[in-house]
ZAMARGU-4260 file (C-alpha; in steps of 0.2 Angstrom, whole numbers, plus 5000, padded with zeros to 4 digits):
<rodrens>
0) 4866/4855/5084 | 4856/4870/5086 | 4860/4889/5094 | 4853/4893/5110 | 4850/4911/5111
5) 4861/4920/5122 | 4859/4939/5123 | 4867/4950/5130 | 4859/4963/5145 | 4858/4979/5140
10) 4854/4987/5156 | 4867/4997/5161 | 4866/5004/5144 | 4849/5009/5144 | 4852/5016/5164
15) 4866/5025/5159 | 4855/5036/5144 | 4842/5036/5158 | 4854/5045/5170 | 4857/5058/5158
20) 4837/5061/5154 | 4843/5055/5134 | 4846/5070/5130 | 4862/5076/5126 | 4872/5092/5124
25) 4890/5098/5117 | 4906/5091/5127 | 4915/5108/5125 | 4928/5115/5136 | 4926/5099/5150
30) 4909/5105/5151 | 4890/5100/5143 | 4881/5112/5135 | 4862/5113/5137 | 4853/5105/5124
35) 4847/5114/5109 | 4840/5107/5095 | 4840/5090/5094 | 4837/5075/5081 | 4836/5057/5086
40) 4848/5042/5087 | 4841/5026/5087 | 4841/5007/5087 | 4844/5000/5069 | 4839/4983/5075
45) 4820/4988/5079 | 4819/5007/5075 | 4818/5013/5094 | 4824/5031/5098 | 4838/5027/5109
50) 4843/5046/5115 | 4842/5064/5107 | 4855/5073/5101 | 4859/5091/5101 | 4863/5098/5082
55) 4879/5109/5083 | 4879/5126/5073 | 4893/5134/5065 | 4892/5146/5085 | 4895/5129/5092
60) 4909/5123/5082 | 4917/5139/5085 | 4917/5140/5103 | 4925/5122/5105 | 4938/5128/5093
65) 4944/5142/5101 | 4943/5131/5116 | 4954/5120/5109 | 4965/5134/5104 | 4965/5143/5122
70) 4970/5123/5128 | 4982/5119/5114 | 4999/5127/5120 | 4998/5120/5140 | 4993/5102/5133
75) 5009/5103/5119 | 5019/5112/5135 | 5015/5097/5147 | 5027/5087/5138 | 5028/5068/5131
80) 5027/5060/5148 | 5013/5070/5156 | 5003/5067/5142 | 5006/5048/5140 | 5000/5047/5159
85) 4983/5056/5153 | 4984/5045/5139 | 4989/5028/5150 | 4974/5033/5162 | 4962/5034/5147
90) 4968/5017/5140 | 4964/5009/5158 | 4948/5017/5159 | 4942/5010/5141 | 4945/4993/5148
95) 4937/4996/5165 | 4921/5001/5155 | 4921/4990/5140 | 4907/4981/5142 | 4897/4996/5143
100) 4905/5004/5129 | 4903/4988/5118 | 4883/4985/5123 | 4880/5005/5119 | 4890/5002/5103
105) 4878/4989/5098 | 4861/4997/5103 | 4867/5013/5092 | 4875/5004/5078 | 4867/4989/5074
110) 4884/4978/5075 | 4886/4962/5084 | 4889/4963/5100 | 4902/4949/5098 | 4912/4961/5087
115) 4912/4978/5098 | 4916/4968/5112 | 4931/4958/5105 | 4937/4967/5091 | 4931/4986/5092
120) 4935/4988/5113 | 4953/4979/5113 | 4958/4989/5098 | 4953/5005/5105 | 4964/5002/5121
125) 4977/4997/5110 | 4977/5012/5100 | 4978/5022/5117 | 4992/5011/5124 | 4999/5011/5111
130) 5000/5032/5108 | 5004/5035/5127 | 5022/5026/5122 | 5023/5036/5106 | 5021/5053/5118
135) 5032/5047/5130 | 5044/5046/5114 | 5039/5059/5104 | 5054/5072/5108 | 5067/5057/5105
140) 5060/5051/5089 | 5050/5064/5081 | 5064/5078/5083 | 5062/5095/5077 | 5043/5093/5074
145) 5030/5102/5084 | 5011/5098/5085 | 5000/5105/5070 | 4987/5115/5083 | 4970/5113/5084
150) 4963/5098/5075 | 4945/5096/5067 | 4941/5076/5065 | 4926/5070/5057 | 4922/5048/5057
155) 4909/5038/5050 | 4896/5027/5058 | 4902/5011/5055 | 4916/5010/5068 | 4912/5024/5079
160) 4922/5022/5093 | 4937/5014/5086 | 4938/5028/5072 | 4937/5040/5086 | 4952/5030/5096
165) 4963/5031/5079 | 4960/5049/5076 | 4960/5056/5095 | 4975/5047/5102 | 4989/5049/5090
170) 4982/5068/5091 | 4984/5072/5109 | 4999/5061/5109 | 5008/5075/5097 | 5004/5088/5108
175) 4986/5095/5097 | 4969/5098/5104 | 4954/5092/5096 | 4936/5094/5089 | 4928/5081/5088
180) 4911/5077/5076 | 4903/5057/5077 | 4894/5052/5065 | 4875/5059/5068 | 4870/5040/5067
185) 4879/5033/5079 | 4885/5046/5093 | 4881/5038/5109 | 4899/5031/5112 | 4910/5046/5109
190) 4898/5057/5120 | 4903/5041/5134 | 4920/5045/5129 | 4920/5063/5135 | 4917/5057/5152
195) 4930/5046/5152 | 4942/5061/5148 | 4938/5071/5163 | 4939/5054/5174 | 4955/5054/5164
200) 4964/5070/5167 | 4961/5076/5151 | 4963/5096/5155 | 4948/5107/5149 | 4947/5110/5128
205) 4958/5096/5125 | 4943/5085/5119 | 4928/5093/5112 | 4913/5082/5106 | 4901/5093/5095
210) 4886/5083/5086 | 4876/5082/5071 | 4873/5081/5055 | 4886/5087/5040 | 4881/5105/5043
215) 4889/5101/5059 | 4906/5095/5048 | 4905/5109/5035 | 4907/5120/5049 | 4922/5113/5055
220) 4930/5110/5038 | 4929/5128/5035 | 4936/5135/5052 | 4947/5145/5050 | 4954/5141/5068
225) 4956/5121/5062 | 4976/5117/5057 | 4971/5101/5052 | 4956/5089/5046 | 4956/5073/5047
230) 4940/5063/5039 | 4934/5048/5036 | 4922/5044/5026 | 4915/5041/5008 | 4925/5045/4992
235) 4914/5060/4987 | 4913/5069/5004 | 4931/5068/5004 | 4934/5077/4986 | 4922/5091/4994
240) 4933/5093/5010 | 4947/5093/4997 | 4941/5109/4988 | 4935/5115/5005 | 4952/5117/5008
245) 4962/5120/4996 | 4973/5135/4998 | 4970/5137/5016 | 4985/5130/5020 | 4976/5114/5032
250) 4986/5098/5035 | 4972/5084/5026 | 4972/5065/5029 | 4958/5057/5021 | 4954/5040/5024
255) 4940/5038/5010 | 4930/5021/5001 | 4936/5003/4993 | 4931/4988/4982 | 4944/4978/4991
260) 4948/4963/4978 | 4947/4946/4989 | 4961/4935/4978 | 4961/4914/4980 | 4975/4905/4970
265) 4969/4887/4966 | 4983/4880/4979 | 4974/4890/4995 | 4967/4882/5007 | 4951/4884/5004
270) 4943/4881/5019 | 4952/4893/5028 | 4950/4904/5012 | 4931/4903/5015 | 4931/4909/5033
275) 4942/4923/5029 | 4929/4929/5016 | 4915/4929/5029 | 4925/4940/5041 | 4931/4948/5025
280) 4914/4956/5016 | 4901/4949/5031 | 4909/4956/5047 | 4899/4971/5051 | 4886/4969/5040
285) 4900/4972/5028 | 4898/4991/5031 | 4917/4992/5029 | 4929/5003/5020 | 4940/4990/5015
290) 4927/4975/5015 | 4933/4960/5004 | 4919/4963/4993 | 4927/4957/4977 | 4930/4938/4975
295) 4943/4934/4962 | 4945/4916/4962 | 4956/4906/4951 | 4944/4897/4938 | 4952/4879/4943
300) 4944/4880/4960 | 4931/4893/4956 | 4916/4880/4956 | 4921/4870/4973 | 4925/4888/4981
305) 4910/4895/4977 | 4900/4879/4983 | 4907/4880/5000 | 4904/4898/5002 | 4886/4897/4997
310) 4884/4884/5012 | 4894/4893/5025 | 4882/4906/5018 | 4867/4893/5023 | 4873/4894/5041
315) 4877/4913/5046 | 4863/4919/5057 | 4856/4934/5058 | 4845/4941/5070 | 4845/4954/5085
320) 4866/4960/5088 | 4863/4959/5107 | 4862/4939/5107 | 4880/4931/5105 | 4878/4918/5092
325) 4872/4930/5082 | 4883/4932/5064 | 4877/4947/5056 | 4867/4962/5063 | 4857/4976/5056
330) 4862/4989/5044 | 4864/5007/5051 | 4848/5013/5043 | 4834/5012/5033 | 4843/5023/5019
335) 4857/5011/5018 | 4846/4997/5016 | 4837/5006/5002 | 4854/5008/4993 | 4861/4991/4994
340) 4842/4984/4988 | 4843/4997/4973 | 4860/4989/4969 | 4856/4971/4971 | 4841/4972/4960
345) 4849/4982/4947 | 4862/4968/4944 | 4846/4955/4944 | 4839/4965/4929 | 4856/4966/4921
350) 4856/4946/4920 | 4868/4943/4936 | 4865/4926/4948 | 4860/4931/4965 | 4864/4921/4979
355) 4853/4922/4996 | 4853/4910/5010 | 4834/4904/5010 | 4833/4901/5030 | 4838/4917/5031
360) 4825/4926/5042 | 4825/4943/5041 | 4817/4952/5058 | 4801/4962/5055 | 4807/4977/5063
365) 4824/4988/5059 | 4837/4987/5044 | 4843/4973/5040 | 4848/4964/5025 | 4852/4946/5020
370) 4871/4939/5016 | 4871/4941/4995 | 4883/4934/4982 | 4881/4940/4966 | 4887/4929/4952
375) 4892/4934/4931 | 4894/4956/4933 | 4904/4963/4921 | 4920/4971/4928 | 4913/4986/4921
380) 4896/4982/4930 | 4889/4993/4946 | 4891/4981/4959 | 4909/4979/4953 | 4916/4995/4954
385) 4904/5006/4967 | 4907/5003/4985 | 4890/4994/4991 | 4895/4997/5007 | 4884/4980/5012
390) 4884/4963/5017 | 4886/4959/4996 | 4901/4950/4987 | 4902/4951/4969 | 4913/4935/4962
395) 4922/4932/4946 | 4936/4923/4941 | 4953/4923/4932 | 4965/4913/4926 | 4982/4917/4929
400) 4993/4930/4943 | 4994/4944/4931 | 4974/4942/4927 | 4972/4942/4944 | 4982/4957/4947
405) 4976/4968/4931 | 4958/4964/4938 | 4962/4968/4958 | 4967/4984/4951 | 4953/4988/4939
410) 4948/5001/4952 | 4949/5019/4956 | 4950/5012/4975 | 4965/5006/4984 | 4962/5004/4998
415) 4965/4984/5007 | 4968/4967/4997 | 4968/4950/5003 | 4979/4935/4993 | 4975/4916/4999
420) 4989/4904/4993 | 5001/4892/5001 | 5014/4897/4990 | 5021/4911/5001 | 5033/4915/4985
425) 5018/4917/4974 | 5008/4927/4987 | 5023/4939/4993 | 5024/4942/4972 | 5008/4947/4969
430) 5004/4958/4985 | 5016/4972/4981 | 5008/4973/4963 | 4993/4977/4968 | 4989/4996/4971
435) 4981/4995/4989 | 4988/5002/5004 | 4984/4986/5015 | 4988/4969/5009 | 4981/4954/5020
440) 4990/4937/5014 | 4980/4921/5020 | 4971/4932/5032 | 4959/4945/5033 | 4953/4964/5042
445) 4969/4962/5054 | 4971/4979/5060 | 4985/4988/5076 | 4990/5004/5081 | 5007/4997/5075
450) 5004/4997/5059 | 4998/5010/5046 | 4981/5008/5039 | 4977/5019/5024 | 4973/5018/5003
455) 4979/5025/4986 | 4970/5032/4974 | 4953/5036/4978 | 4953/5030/4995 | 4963/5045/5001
460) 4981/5049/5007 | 4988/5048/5022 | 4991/5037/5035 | 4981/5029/5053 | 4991/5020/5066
465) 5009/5018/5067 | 5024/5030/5065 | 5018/5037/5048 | 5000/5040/5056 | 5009/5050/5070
470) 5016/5062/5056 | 5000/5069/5051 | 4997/5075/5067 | 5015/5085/5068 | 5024/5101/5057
475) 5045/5099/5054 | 5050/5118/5062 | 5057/5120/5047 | 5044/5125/5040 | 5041/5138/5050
480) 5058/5147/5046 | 5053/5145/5028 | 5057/5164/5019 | 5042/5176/5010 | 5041/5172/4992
485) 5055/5181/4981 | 5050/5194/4970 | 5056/5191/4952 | 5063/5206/4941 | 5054/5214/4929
490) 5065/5212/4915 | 5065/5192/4917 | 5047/5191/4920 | 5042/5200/4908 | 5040/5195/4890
495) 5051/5204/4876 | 5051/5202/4858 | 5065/5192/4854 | 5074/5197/4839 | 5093/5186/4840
500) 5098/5190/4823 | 5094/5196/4807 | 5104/5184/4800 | 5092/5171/4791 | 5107/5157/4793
505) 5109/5157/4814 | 5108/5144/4823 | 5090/5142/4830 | 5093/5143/4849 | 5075/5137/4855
510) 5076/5123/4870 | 5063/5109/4865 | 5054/5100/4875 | 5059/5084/4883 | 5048/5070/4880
515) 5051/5050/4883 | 5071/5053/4883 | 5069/5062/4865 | 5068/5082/4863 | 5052/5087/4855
520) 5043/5102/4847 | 5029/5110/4858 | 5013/5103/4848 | 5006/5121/4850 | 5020/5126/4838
525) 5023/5143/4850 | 5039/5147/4858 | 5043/5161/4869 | 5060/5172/4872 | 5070/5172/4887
530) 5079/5187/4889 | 5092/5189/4906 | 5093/5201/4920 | 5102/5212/4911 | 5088/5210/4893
535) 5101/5201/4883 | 5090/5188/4874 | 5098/5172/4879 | 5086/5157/4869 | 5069/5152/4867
540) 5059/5140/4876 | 5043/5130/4868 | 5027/5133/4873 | 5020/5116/4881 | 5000/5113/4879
545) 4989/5101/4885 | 4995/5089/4873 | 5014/5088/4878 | 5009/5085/4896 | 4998/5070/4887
550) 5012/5063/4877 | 5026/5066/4892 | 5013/5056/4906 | 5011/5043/4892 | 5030/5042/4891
555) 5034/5043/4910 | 5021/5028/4910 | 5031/5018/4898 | 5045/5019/4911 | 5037/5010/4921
560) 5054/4998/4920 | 5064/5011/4932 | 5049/5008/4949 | 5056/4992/4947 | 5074/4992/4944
565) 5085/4989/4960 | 5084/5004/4972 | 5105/5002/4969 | 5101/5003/4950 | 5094/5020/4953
570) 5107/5028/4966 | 5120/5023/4951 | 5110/5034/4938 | 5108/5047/4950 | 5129/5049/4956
575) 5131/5046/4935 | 5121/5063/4934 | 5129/5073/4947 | 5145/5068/4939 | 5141/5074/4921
580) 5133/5090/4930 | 5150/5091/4939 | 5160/5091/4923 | 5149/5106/4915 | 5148/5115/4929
585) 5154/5132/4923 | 5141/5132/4909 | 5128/5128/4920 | 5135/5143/4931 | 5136/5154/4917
590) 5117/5150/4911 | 5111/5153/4931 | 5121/5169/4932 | 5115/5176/4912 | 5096/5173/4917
595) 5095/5178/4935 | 5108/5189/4939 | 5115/5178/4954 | 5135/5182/4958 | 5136/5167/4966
600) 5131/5155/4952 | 5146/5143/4956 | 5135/5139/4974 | 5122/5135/4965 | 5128/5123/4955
605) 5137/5115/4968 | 5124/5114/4980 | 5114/5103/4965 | 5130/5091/4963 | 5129/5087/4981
610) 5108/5088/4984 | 5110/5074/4967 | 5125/5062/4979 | 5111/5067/4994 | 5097/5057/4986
615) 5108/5045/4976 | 5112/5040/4994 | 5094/5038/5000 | 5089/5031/4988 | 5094/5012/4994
620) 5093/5018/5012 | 5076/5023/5014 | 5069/5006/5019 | 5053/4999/5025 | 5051/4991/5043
625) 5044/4974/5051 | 5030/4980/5062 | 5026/4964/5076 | 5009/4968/5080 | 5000/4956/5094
630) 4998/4941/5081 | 5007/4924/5074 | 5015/4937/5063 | 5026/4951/5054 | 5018/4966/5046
635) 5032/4972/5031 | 5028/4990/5029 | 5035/4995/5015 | 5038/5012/5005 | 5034/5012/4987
640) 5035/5026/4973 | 5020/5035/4971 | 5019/5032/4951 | 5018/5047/4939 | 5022/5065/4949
645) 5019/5082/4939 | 5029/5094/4947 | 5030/5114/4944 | 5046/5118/4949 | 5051/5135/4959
650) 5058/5152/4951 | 5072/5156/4965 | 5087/5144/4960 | 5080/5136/4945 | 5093/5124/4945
655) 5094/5117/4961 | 5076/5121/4963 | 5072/5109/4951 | 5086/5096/4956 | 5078/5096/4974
660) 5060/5093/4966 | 5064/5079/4953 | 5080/5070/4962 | 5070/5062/4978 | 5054/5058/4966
665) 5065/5049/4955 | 5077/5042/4968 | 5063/5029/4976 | 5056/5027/4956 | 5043/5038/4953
670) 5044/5044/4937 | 5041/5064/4934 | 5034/5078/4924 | 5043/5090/4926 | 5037/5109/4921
675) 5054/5121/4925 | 5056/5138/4934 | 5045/5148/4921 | 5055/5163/4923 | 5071/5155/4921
680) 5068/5137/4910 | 5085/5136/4902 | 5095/5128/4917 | 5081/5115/4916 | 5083/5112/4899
685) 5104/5112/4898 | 5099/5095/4908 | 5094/5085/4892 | 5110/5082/4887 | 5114/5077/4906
690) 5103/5064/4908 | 5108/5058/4890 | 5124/5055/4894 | 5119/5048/4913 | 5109/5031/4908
695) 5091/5039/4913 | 5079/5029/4903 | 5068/5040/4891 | 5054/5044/4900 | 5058/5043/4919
700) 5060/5062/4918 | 5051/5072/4905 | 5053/5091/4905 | 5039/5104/4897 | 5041/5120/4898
705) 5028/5134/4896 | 5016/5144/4909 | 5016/5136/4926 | 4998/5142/4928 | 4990/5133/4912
710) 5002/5117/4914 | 5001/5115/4933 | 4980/5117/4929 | 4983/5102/4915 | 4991/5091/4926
715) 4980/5093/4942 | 4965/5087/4932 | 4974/5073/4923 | 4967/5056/4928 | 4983/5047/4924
720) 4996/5057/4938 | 4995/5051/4954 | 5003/5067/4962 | 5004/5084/4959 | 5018/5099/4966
725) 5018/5115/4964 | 5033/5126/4971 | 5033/5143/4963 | 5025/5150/4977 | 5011/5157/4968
730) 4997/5156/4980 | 4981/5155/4969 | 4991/5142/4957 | 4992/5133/4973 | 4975/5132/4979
735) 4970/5129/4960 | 4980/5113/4961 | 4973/5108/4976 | 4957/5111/4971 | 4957/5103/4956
740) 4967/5086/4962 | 4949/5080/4969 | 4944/5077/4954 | 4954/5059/4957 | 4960/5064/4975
745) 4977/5064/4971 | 4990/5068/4982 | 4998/5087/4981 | 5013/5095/4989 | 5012/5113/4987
750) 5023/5129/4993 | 5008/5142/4995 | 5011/5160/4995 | 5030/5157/5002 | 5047/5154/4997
755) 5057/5140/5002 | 5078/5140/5007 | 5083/5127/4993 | 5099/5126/5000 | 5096/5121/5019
760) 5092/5101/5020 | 5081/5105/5032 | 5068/5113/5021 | 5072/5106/5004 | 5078/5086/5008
765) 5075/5075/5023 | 5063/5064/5029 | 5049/5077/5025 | 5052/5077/5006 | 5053/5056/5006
770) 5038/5056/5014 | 5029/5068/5000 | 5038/5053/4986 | 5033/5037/4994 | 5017/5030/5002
775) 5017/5015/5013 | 5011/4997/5012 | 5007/4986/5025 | 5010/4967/5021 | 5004/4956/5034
780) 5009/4941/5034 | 5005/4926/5047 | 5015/4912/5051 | 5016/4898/5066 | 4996/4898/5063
</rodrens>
């Protein structure tokens, strides 16, 4: 049987651009600017200029911010219910219009029309359905949170209007108003999507629509009127925005690249398995962040797998996106195309099979590129480790679950995974091993509102869609009562010659370091006096060096045993702590009142004993959720341990500074180097024998001691730490973690340039502080299907 063509009219597309002379201004304060200068967007599937687009200059970008900002207190006083109407109204709207979005989609994007019209236009109504419950409900479950403020949001080309629909409706939901920048390729549908705000309600400088290229985005990354960015986009734009920002004090989400690993067990069903793949790595053009572009195939099936796949190959068509049976549409440029040739042909020269349908016309006019598998790459190879960003899947094979694994991981992505087997036991074990923040069993690129959708690694931090994606848009009040940075005394910041004794025989009172359970000499072989409030010299501390922190994240990886011991298991340890803490209480008063001075030592103390029976009780309490997203199906969100956390702890309350920090990472198995208060170390040190004598494995803890500058500058640039804190409020050691943590886009929780009440729960524990130790999984899992 052979296709028919069947395309699909275009007309009220093309009368729509017509109405508005194709040329298009800024969407700024409910109004359009005239046009300035423009650049053009065209069609990727013949190369016709579509409309012309006016580039927006950092004069631009700062009048729609400060309309946002005049807009942003009425839209956050119009309450959750007024703006879920705006946001119901907007939702109703998208579905009126959604053949016209979906046809403009495809003239500017290149996709299938197939796939904006019933995958990209129901989700985006979804997400704005969705989010007008979430406003409705915000005040009852998001309490004591106010909206961030004025948001800058920056999206790729290859899903421009459901990026937009993720990023703008959980905004406006929490109360923030928004600058908006589409990707200059593909603007058409987001400039569409400013007159369906005014249609909607949307009250002026809520929505702002600027356009261009990424002079247009460093401008807005660099606003000092933007309270938060959220981007999407490639890995190494992302690590800019990151040093863009560090120390301004901007909320960041990024939502960054993948090499998504494509995993089929030998008992899959394979034909199913097969089908999966093509919507995996083939569905839009495979210009998807978390595209199934590795295939790991257990070797038993690896030949009858790969035979079926090259003839479903055979019969995806490709051809102009507008006609309905049409499987795969043009790329979104001529540059990409260039990219993803250079990258195929390299692999041909370095000796890999290439795979290519031979009937696989290829139109004269536009980017477009044929369905490729590539066959024998190296895991080191290019084309398995650099995101293509193409219709290519690179396959290889292994032999058991844990090869599989170690090779879904060989990665610095982590974005999405996909696990074929029937053997739900087999499938439900590996998915949480491997390091991804989506993991797709026996299906493939599901994605709701519902559920949160976001990587690890170098694929970015934070969360789209569901609860967690509504936190990145809102700020705990707490933090605004948070107090100015203490100053320290002179006396017990600066360093004194430390001269204990002149007897040769005294006992050497120099803290070591704490090293994989073990106390340790600094490799530098320095140590440093500590002298109290009163300059009494009270011990020495070693100097820790580039080195120690080496051999403690070495050590805190070996400990890889606690991530995976029962969350009871831990809560057990923790209470065992607190209660050996308890029993030498007045010593560790004593050491708290020597160093700092403090007349209410005792407090102290006690506040650590009961912040340590705090997280021992969250510890087996903070569980996941079951998401029902419309599907035969469960989604299991899950919140796992980050890994390895460097933490520099604060100055004020070194004891229960450092408890607050270390407790919660630890509680939910992270493991944790830790660099104590550098003023006042010894309350840090006093814990060795603690956790001794509390059954904390060697190496879930590891304490080095030293300057909080040089340490906190080792560990930001350590490729092995998933996470970096710094809390002793030094605001140029902050940005300077920040900064450097793009290296590998690790996460970061920093103080800045204030202080923080480590006694009130509501600045130092909570919900706030598990969110900064865990980071979600969503598991879908289908059934009834």
């Amino acid at each position: 049987m052979e296709y028919g063509p069947a395309p699909e009219s275009q007309k009220e597309a093309q009368a729509w651009l017509e109405q508005r002379g194709r040329k298009f201004g800024l969407f700024i304060d409910n109004a359009w600017s005239e046009p300035g200068d423009v650049f053009a967007s065209t069609n990727p599937a013949d190369g016709k200029p579509l409309a012309e687009l006016t580039q927006a200059t950092a004069d631009d970008v700062d009048r729609a911010v400060q309309a946002a900002r005049r807009a942003q207190p009425a839209w956050a006083a119009l309450g959750g219910h007024g703006r879920a109407k705006i946001l119901y109204a907007i939702a109703r709207l998208m579905q009126k219009h959604a053949r016209l979005f979906a046809v403009l989609e495809t003239l500017d994007n290149g996709k299938t029309i197939r796939e904006t019209r019933d995958a990209d236009l129901p989700l985006v109504a979804r997400h704005f359905y969705h989010h007008a419950g979430w406003a409705q409900l915000l005040d009852e479950e998001f309490p004591n949170h106010r909206p961030v403020g004025v948001v800058g949001q920056i999206v790729p080309w290859n899903f421009p209007l459901l990026m937009l629909a993720w990023k703008i409706a959980p905004a406006l939901a929490a109360g923030n108003t928004v600058v908006f920048k589409p990707a200059e390729f593909t603007p058409l549908t987001a400039l569409l999507f400013a007159e369906i705000c005014v249609q909607a309600g949307v009250p002026a400088g809520v929505v702002n629509i600027v356009t261009g290229d990424g002079r247009t985005g460093e401008a807005i990354v660099k606003h000092e009127g933007i309270d938060k960015l959220a981007f999407t986009g490639s890995t190494e734009v992302g690590r800019l925005i990151r040093e863009a920002t560090a120390g301004t004090g901007k909320k960041l989400s990024l939502e960054l690249g993948g090499k998504s690993p494509y995993i089929v067990f030998e008992d899959a069903d394979i034909d199913a398995a097969v089908e999966g793949l093509v919507d995996s790595i083939w569905f839009n053009q495979g210009q998807v962040c978390c595209a199934g572009s590795r295939l790991l195939v257990q070797e038993s099936v690896e030949e009858r797998f790969l035979k079926k796949l090259k003839a479903r190959m055979d019969n995806l068509r490709l051809g102009s996106p507008l006609d309905k049976s049409m499987d795969i549409g043009a790329l979104v440029d001529p540059i990409q195309r260039q990219r993803i040739h250079g990258l195929v042909e390299a692999a041909r020269s370095e000796g890999c099979e290439i795979y290519q349908p031979s009937a696989c016309e290829i139109p004269a006019d536009g980017s477009w590129f044929p369905p490729t598998l590539i066959m024998g790459a190296s895991t080191s190879a290019a084309v398995a480790q650099a995101e293509i960003f193409g219709p290519v899947l690179v396959a290889m094979s292994f032999r058991t679950p844990a090869e599989a694994v170690q090779l879904a991981n060989n990665t610095v992505y982590g974005l999405a995974a996909c696990v074929w087997s029937e053997n739900i036991s087999l499938a439900l074990d590996v998915a949480p091993q491997i390091k991804a923040g989506v993991v797709w069993i026996n299906t493939a690129n599901q994605f709701d509102a519902a559920c949160g959708f976001g990587g690890y690694k170098e694929s970015g931090y934070g969360r789209e869609g569901g609860r967690e994606g509504l936190y990145e848009y809102l700020v705990p009040v707490s933090e605004d009562a948070r107090p100015a940075l203490p100053s320290l005394p002179k006396s017990s910041a600066s360093a004194k010659a430390a001269a204990p004794s002149s007897d040769p025989f005294a006992i050497d009172r120099t803290a070591k370091l704490y090293i994989g359970g073990k106390q340790a000499r600094p490799d530098g072989a320095y140590s440093r006096a500590i002298h109290g409030a009163e300059g009494a010299f009270l011990g020495e501390i070693g100097e820790g060096s580039r080195k120690d922190i080496r051999n403690a994240v070495e050590a805190a990886h070996k400990a890889a045993g606690w991530t995976k011991a029962t969350a009871h298991n831990r809560a057990q340890v923790l209470y065992y702590i607190a209660e050996n803490l308890a029993a030498r209480g007045r010593e560790f008063a004593d050491r708290i009142a020597a160093q700092t001075g403090a007349k209410d030592a005792e407090r102290e103390v006690q506040a650590s004993i009961e912040r340590l029976f705090y997280w021992a009780a969250w510890a087996d309490k903070y569980d996941g959720a079951a998401h029902q997203p419309p599907m035969h199906g469960i989604t299991v969100a899950l919140n796992e341990a980050i890994g390895v956390i460097g933490i520099v702890c604060p100055n004020e309350n070194p004891l229960l500074g450092f408890i607050s920090l270390v407790a919660p990472a630890i509680a939910v198995g992270n493991r944790v180097v830790a660099v104590p208060s550098e003023a006042y170390p010894l309350s840090a040190t006093d814990l060795y024998q603690v956790f001794d004598t509390s059954d904390l494995p060697g190496g879930v803890v590891n304490i080095v001691t030293g300057s909080a500058d040089e340490l906190a500058r080792t560990l930001a640039t350590h490729s092995d730490i998933d996470a970096v804190w710094r809390h002793d409020g030094s605001l140029e050691g902050c940005a300077e973690v920040e900064r450097l943590s793009a290296g590998s886009l690790k996460r970061t929780w920093t103080g800045g340039a204030k202080g923080r009440d480590w006694f009130s729960v509501q600045q130092a524990a909570g919900r706030t502080v598990l969110q900064h130790v865990t980071q979600v999984k969503n598991i879908w899992i289908p059934y009834g299907v």
